[in-house]
Each structure stands twice: as C-alpha cells, then as structure tokens.
C-alpha positions in Angstrom: 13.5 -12.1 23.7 14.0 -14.0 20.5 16.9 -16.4 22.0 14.9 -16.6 25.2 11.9 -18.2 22.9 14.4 -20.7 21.0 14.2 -18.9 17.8 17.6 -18.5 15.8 18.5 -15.2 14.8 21.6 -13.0 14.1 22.7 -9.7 15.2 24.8 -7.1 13.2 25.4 -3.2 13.1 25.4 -1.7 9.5 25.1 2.4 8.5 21.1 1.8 8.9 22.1 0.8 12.4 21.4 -2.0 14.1 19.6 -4.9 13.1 18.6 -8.5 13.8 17.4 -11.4 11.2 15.6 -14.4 11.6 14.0 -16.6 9.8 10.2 -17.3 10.3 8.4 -20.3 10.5 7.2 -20.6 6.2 11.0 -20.0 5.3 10.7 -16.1 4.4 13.8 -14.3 6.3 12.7 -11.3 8.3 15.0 -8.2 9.4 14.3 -6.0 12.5 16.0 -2.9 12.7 16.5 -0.3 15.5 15.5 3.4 14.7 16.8 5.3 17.5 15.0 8.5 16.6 11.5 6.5 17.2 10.4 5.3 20.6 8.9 1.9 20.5 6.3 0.5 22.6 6.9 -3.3 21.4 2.8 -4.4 22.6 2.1 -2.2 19.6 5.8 -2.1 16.8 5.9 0.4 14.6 6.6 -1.1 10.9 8.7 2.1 9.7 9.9 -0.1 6.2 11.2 -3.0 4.6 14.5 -4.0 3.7 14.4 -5.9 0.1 17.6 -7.7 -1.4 18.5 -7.3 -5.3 20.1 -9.0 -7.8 20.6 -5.4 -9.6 20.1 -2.1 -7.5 19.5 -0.1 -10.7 16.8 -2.4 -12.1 15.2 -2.7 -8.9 15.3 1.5 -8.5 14.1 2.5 -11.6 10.9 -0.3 -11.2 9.8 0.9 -7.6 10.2 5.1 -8.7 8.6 4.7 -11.8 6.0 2.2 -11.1 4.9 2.8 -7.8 6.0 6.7 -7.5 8.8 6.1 -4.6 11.6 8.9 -4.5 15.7 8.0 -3.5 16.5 9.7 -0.2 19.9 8.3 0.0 22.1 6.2 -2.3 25.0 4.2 -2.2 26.9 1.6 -4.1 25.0 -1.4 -1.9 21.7 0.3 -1.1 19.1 2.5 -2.4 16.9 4.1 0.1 13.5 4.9 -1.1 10.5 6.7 0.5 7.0 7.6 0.1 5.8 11.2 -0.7 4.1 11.2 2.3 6.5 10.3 4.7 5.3 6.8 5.5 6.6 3.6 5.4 10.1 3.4 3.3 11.6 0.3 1.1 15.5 -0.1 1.2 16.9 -1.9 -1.5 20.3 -4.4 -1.0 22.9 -5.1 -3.1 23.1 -9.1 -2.9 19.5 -10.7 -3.8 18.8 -13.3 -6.3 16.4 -12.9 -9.2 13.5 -15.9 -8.7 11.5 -16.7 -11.5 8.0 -17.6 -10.7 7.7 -21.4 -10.3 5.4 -21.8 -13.0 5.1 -20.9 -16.4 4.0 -17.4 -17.4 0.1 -17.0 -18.2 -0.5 -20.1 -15.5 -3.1 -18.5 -13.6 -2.8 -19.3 -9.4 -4.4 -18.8 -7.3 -3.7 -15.2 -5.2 -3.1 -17.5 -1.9 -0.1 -19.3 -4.0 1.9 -15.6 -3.4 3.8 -15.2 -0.1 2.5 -11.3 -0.3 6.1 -9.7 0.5 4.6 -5.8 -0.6 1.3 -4.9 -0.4 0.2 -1.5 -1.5 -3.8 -0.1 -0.9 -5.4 2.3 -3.0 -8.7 3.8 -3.0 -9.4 3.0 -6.7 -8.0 -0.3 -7.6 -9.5 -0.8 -11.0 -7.7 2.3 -12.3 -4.3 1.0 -11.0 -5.1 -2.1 -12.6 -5.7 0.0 -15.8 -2.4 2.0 -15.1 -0.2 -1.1 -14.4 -1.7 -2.9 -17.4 -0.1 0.0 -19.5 3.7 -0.1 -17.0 4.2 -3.9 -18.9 5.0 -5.3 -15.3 4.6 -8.8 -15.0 1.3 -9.5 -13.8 1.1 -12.9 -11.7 -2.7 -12.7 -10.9 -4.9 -10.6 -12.7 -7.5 -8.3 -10.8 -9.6 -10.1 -8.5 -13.1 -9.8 -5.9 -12.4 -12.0 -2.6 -15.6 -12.4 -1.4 -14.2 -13.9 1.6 -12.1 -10.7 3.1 -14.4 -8.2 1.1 -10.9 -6.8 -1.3 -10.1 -6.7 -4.6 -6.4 -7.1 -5.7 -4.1 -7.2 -8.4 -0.9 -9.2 -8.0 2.4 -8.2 -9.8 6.2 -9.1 -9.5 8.9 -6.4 -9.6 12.4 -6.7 -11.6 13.4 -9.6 -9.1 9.9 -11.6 -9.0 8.9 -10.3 -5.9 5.4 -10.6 -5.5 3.5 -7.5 -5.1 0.0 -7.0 -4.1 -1.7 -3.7 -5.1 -5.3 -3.9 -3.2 -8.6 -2.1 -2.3 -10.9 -2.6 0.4 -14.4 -3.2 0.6 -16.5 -3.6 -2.5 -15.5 -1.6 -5.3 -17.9 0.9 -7.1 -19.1 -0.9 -10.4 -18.8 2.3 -12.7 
C-alpha cells in the first residue's frame, strides 16, 4: 500500500521479524513491524511498541527501568527489549542512535508544542510524578503544565539520548 501511495519506504527481516521504515512527512522516521502472533485488522492497527535507536544501550536501559519502571524481557548485544508490568505496549531499544542535544540552551523554557512527542506516558496523578521525576535528576525540557486547550496537564522530560518524553494526565487535575 505504501509504494502504491508514492511514499518511500524500505523493507527488511531482522530476529523481531519483519519490518518496513519510512519516513513521514515532519522528517521523524517510522518503523512498522509484523507480529505474526497478532491478527491485524489495519481500519483499526494495533500499536504493540516502539522501536527507539541509541547511542549507548546500557545508558538507555538503565534510564527507561529505573525511571519509568520497564523490565528486560530479552537482551542482546544490539537490542534491549523492554516491557510493561502489565503486558502492554513494549519499547525496544537499538544499538546505532545518535545522542541529540536539545537545540537550545538548558533552562530555555519552550513551549511544550516545540517537542516532536516521541513517548508519551499517562498517569492518573501527574503532580506526584512530577514530584517523583523532580527527585530521578532527569532532564526536564518543560516543567509541569495545564493546557487549557486539550483539558491535560504534562510534564516534558528527555531520556539519556534527548528523546523527548511526555508524562501526562487528563482532564483537570485535583487541586489538593
């Protein structure tokens, strides 16, 4: 379907299985990936996780276990698997990514629609995981934040390789 619509893509097999990459229209390259134990009714695709690439596996492990809670299911010398406790929607990690510092200077605030939003991550209690990240010493980009436009509250944070990450709540939060 993708060459069909004109849009460039390429096609490869790895251990994960099969898997095609394009790149979208703002420039952020996207990975599809066949899961042959999953039947897929593509009106409705099943997101079942996301591929990141790393400048340093390790680094990029020990941030997304110990800040975010994720557990290794399977490891090798060019990925890291990591999942969920609940079973949900898993991250793999890639040897081969490059480390981009934010293009501005640290303490610069921007505005939260500067991030291309590559993670997102919803909790029920945002203000406490605000609290709880404060305390991690990750690299907050954009500090805790009410959108009165989409009715959400997020904080936005970059992991080892300045990947944004957006931890968010919806709905108003409780004032407590």
């Amino acid at each position: 379907m993708l060459g069909d619509q004109g849009i460039a893509h390429s096609h490869s097999t790895s251990q994960f299985g099969t898997q095609i990459e394009m790149i979208g229209p703002e420039e952020i390259r996207w990975g599809l990936e066949a899961a042959p134990i999953v039947e897929m009714d593509w009106t409705h695709p099943l997101v079942g996780g996301i591929e990141l690439k790393a400048s340093t596996l390790e680094a990029q492990k020990s941030f997304y276990t110990q800040v975010f809670g994720l557990t290794t299911e399977s490891e090798t010398n060019q990925a890291i698997h990591l999942k969920q406790s609940n079973g949900e929607t898993w991250l793999r990690i890639v040897d081969g990514g490059t480390a981009t510092p934010p293009p501005f200077a640290l303490g610069e605030e921007k505005p939260a629609f500067f991030f291309p939003i590559w993670i997102s991550f919803e909790t029920k209690d945002v203000k406490s995981a605000n609290i709880w990240l404060q305390g991690q010493n990750v690299n907050i980009l954009h500090p805790l934040t009410y959108h009165e436009d989409w009715f959400g509250t997020d904080i936005i944070l970059a992991d080892v390789d300045g990947n944004p990450i957006q931890v968010v709540q919806y709905g108003r939060m409780n004032d407590d």
